[in-house]
C-alpha positions in Angstrom: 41.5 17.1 -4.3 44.0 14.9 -4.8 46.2 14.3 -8.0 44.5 10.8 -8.2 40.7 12.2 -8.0 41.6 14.8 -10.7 41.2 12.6 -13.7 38.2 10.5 -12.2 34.6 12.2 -13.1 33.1 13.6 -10.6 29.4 12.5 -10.2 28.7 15.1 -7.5 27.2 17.9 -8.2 27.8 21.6 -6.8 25.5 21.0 -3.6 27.7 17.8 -3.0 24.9 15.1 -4.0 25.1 12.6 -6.9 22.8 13.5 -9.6 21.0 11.3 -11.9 22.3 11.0 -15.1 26.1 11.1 -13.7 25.8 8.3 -10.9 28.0 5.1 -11.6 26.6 2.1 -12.6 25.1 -0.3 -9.9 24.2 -4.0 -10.5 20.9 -4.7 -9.7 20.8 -7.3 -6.7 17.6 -9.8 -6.5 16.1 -7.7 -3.6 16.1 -4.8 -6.1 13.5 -6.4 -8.5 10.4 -6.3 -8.3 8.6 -9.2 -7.5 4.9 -10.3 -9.2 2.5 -11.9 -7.0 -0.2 -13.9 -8.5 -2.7 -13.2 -5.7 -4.7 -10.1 -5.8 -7.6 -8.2 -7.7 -7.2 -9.4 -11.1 -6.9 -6.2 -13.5 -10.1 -6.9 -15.4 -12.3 -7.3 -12.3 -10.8 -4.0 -11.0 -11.9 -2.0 -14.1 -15.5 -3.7 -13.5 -14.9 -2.0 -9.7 -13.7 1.2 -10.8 -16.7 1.6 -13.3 -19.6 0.6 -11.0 -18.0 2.9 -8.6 -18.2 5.5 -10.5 -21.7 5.1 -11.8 -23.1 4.3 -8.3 -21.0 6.7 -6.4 -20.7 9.9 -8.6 -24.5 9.7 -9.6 -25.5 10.3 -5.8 -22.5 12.7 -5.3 -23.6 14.8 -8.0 -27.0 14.9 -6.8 -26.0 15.8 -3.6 -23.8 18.7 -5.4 -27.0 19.3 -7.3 -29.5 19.6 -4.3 -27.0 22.8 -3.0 -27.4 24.7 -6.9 -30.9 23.6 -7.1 -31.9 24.7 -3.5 -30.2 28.1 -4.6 -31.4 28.5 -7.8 -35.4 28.2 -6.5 -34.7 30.7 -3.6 -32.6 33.2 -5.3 -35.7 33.3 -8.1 -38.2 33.2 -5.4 -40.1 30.6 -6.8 -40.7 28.0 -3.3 -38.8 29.1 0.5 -36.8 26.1 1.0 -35.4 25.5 4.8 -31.7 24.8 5.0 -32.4 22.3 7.1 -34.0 20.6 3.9 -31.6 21.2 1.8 -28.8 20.1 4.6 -30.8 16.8 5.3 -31.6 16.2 1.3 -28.0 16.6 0.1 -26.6 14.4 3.1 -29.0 11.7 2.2 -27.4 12.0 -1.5 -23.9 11.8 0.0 -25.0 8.6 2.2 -26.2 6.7 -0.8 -23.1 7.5 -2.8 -21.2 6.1 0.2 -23.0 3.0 0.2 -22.5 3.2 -3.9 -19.1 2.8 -3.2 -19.3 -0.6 -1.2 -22.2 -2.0 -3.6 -19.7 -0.8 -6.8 -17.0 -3.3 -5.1 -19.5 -6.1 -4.3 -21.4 -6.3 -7.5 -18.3 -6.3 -9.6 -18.0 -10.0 -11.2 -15.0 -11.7 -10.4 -15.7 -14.0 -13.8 -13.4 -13.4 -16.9 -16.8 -12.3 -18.6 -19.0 -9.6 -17.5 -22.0 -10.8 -15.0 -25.2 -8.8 -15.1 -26.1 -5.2 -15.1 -26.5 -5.0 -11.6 -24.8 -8.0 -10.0 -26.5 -8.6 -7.4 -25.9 -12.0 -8.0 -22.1 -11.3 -7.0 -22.6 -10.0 -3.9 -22.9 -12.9 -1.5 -20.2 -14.9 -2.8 -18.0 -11.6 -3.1 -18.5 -11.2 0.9 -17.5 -14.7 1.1 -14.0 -13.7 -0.7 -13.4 -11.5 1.4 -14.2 -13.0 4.5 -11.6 -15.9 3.4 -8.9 -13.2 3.1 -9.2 -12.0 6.4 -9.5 -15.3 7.6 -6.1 -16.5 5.3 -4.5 -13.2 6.6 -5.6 -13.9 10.5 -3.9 -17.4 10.0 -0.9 -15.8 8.5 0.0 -13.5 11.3 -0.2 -16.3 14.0 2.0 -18.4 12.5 
């Protein structure tokens, strides 16, 4: 080290890299900002998602889940002879219908500042018409 460096902090640390709380001060420059874009899933509709996912997605999931204990539970007591096959084939059905859950939890969801119906079916079609125009906007975008 020079005589020059002595004085100056050092804000390495043992291992040679700069540690947090002793790095210098660095302006911020505009690309380091974050920027806010208006278009997108407003926050309100994506709660309305995330609960009608849940509901129609981890009802079915749980069955399926529940199809495995229950099939156990019955042969382990010997109170019925269930195939696997059965319980394979009932607990994938479960599992299918909480995969479809997930999409109908996205499409029902009202994109209105106040809640739409219980089930929104109502939402659905013009839903798929949203997103349609967003592929189309995003098709348009990548041409250009």
């Amino acid at each position: 080290m020079t005589d020059d460096n002595k004085n100056k902090p050092s804000t390495e640390n043992s291992l040679g890299f700069e540690t947090k709380n002793q790095a210098p001060n660095l302006k911020k420059s505009p690309s380091n900002k974050k920027t806010t874009k208006s278009s997108g899933i407003p926050k309100y509709v994506a709660n309305r998602m995330a609960r009608r996912i849940i509901i129609t997605t981890g009802i079915p999931t749980l069955s399926g889940m529940g199809v495995f204990i229950g099939s156990y539970y019955v042969i382990s007591r010997d109170i019925a002879e269930i195939s696997p096959t059965i319980t394979l084939v009932t607990s994938a059905m479960c599992f299918f219908v909480g995969l479809l859950g997930l999409s109908y939890g996205i499409l029902s969801a009202s994109w209105d500042p106040q809640p739409g119906s219980l089930l929104g079916l109502g939402n659905i079609k013009p839903n798929i018409s949203r997103i349609k125009d967003a592929f189309k906007s995003k098709k348009l975008d990548t041409t250009n």
